[in-house]
N, CA and C atoms as an extended XYZ file, in Angstrom:
234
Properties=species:S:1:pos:R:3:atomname:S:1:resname:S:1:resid:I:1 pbc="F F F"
N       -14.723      -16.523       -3.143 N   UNK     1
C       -13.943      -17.108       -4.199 CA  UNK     1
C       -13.992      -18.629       -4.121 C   UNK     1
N       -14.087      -19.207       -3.100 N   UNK     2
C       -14.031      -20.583       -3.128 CA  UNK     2
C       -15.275      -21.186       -3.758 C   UNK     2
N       -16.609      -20.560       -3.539 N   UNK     3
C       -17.497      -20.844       -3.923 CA  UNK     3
C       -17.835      -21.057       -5.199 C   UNK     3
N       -16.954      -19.710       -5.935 N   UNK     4
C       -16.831      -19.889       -7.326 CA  UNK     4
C       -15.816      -20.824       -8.492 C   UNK     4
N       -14.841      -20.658       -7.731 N   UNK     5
C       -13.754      -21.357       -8.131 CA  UNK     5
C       -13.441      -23.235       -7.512 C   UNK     5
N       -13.685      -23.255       -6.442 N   UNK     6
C       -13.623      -24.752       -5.716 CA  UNK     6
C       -12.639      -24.305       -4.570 C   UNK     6
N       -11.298      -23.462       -4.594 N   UNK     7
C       -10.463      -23.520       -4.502 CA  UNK     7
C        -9.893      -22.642       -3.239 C   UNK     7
N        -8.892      -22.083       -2.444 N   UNK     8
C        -8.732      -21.484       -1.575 CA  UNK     8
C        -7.854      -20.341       -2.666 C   UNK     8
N        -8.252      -19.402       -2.060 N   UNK     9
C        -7.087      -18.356       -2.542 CA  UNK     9
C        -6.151      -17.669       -1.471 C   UNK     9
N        -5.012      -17.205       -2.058 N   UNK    10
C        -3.855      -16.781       -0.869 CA  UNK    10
C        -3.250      -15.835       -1.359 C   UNK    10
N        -3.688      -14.809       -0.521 N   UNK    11
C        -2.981      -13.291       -0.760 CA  UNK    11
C        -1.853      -13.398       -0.554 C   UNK    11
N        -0.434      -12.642       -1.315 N   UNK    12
C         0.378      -12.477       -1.130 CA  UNK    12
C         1.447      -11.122       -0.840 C   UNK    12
N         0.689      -10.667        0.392 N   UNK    13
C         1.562       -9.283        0.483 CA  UNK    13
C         2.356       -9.018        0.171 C   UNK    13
N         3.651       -9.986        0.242 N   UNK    14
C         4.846       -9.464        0.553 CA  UNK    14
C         5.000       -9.022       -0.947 C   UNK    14
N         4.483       -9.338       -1.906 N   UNK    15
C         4.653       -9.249       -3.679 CA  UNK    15
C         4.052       -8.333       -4.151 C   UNK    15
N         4.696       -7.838       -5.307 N   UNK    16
C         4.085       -6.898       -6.341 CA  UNK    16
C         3.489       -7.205       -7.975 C   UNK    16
N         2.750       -7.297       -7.873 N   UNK    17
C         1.856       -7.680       -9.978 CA  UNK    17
C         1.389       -6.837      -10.515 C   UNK    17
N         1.757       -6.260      -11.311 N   UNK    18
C         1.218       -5.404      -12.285 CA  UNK    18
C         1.103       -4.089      -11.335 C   UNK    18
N         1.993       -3.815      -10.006 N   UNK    19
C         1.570       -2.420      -10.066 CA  UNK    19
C         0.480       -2.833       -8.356 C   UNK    19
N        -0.205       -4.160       -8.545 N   UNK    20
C        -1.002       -4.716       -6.756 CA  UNK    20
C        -0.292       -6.070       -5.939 C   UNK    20
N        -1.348       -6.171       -5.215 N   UNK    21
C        -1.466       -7.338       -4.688 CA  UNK    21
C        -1.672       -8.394       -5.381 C   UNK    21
N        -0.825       -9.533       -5.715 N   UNK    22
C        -1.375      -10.897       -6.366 CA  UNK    22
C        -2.290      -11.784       -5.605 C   UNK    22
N        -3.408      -12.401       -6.245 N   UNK    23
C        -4.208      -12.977       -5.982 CA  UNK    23
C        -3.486      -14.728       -5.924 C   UNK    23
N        -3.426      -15.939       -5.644 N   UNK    24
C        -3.315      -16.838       -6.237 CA  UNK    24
C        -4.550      -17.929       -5.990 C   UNK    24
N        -4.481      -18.509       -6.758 N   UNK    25
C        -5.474      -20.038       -6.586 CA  UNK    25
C        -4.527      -20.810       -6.951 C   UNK    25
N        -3.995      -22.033       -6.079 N   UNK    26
C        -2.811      -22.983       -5.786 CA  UNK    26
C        -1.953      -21.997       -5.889 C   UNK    26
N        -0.842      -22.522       -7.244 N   UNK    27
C         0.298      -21.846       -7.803 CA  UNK    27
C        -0.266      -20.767       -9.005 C   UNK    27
N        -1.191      -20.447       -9.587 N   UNK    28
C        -1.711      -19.649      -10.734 CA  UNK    28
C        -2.131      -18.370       -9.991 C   UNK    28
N        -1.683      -17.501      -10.957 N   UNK    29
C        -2.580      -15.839      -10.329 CA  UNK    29
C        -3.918      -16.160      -10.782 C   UNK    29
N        -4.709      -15.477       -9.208 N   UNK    30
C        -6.115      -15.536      -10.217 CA  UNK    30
C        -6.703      -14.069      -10.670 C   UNK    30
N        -5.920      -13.338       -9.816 N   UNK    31
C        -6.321      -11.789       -9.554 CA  UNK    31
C        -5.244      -10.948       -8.927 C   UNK    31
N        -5.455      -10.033       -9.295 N   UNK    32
C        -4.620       -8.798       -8.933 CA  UNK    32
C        -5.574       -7.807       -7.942 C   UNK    32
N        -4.921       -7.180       -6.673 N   UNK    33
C        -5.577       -6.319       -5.791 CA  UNK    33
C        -5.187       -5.104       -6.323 C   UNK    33
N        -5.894       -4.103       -6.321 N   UNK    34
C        -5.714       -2.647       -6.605 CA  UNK    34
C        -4.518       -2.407       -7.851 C   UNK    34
N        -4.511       -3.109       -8.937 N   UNK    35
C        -3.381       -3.075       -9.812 CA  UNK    35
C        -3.189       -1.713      -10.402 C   UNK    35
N        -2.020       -1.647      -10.950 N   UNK    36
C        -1.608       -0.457      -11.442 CA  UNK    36
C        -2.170       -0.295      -13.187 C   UNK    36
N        -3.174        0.027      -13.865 N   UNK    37
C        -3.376        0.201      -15.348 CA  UNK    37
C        -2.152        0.458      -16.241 C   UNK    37
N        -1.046        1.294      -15.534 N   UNK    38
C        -0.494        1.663      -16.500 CA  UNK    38
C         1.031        0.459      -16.385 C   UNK    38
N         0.672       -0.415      -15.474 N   UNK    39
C         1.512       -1.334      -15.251 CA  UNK    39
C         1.280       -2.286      -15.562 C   UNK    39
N        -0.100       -2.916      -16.486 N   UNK    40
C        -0.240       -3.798      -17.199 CA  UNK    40
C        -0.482       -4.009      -18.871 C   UNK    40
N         0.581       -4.683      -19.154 N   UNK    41
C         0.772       -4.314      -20.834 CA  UNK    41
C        -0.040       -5.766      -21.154 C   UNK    41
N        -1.631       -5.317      -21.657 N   UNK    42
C        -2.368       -6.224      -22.108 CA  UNK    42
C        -2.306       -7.023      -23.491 C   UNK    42
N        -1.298       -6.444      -24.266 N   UNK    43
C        -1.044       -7.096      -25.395 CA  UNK    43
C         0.027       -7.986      -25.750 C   UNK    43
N         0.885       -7.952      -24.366 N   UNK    44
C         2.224       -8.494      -24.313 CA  UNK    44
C         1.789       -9.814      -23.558 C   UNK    44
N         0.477       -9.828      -22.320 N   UNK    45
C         0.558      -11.013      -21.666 CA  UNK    45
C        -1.565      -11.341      -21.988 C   UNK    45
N        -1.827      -11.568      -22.578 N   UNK    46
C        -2.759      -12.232      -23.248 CA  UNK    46
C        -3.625      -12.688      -22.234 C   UNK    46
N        -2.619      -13.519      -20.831 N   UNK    47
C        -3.097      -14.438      -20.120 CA  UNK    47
C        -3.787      -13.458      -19.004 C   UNK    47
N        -3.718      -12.318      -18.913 N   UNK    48
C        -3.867      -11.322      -17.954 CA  UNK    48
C        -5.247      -11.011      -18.525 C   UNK    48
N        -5.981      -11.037      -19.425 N   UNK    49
C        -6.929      -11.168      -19.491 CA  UNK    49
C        -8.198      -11.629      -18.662 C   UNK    49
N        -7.561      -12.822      -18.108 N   UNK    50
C        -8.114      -13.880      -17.420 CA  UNK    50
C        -8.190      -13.465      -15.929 C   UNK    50
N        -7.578      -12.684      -15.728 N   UNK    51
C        -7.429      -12.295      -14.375 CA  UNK    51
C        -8.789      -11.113      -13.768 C   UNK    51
N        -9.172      -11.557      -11.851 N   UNK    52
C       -10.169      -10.902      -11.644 CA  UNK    52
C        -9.470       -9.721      -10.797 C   UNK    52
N        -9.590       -8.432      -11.383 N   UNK    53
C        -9.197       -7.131      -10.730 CA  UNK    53
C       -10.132       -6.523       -9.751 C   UNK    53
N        -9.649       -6.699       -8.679 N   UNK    54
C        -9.884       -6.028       -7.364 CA  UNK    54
C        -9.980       -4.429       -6.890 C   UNK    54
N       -10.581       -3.999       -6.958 N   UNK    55
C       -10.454       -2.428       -6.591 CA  UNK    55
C       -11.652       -2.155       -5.387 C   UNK    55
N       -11.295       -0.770       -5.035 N   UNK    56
C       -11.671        0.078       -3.874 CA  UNK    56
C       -12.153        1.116       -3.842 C   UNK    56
N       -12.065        1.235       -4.797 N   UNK    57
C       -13.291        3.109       -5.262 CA  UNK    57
C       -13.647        2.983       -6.771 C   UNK    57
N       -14.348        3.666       -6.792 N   UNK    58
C       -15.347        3.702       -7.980 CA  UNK    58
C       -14.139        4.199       -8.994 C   UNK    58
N       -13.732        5.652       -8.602 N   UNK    59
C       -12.252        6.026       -9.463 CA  UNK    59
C       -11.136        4.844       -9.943 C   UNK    59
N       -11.030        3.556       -9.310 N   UNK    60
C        -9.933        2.998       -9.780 CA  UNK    60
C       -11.383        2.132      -10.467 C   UNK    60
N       -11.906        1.913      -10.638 N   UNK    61
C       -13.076        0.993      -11.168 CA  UNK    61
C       -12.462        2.017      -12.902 C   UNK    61
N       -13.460        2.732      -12.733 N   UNK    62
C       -13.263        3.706      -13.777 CA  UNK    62
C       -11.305        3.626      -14.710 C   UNK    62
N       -10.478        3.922      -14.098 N   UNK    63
C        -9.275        3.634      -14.549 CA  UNK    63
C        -8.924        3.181      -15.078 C   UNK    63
N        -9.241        1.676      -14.204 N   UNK    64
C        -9.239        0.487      -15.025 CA  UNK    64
C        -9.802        0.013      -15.940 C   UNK    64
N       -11.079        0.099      -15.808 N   UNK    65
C       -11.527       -0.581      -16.815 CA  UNK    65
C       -11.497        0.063      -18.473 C   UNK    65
N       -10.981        1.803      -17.851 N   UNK    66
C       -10.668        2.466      -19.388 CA  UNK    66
C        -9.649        1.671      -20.385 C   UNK    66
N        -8.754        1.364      -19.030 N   UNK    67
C        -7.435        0.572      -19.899 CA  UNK    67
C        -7.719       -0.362      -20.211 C   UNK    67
N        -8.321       -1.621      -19.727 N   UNK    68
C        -8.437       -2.771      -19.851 CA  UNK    68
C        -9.334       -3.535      -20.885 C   UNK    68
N        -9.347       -4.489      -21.557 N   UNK    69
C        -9.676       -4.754      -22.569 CA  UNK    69
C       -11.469       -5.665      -22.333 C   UNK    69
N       -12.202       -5.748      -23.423 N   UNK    70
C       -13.296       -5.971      -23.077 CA  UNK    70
C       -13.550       -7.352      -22.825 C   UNK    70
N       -14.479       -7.836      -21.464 N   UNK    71
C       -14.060       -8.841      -20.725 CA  UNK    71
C       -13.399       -9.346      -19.467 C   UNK    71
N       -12.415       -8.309      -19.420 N   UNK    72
C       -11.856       -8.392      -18.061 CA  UNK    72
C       -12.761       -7.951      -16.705 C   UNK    72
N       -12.654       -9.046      -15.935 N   UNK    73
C       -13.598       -8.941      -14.728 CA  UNK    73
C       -13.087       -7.963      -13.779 C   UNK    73
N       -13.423       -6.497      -13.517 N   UNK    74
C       -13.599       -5.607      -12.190 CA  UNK    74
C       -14.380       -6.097      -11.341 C   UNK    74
N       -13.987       -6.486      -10.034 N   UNK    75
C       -14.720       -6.365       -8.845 CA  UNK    75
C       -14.479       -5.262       -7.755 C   UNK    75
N       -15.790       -4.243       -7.451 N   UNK    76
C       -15.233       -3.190       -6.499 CA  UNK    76
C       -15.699       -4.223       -5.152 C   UNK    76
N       -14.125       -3.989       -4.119 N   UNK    77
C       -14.275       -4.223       -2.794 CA  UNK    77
C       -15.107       -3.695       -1.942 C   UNK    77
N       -15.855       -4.060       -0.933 N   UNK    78
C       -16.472       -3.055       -0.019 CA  UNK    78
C       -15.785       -2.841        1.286 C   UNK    78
């Protein structure tokens, strides 16, 4: 991520977003870890768009990206 962005990113366990793990770069989400689909209402926050979703199996790949609108970046973890 730094490579892409400039920037450090900082997981935040102790928190919940949409259902995962929040991603941040500084103070901004940049990403969500393993988020919940049915916990993100894509028409209500626009800005969530923008965000890079993190997943761990091909099944939440699939999930997600059924829900999610076209554009939004899936990355599967290894």
């Amino acid at each position: 991520m730094t490579e892409e962005t400039g920037g450090q990113a900082t997981v935040r366990a102790d928190e919940y977003l949409a259902g995962g793990t929040p991603v941040y770069l500084g103070n901004a989400v940049y990403g969500v870890i393993r988020p919940d689909p049915d916990q993100v209402d894509w028409h209500r926050w626009p800005g969530r768009r923008n965000w890079v979703l993190f997943v761990t199996s091909r099944d939440e790949l699939k999930h997600i990206a059924a829900a999610a609108p076209n554009g939004v970046r899936i990355i599967k973890l290894e």
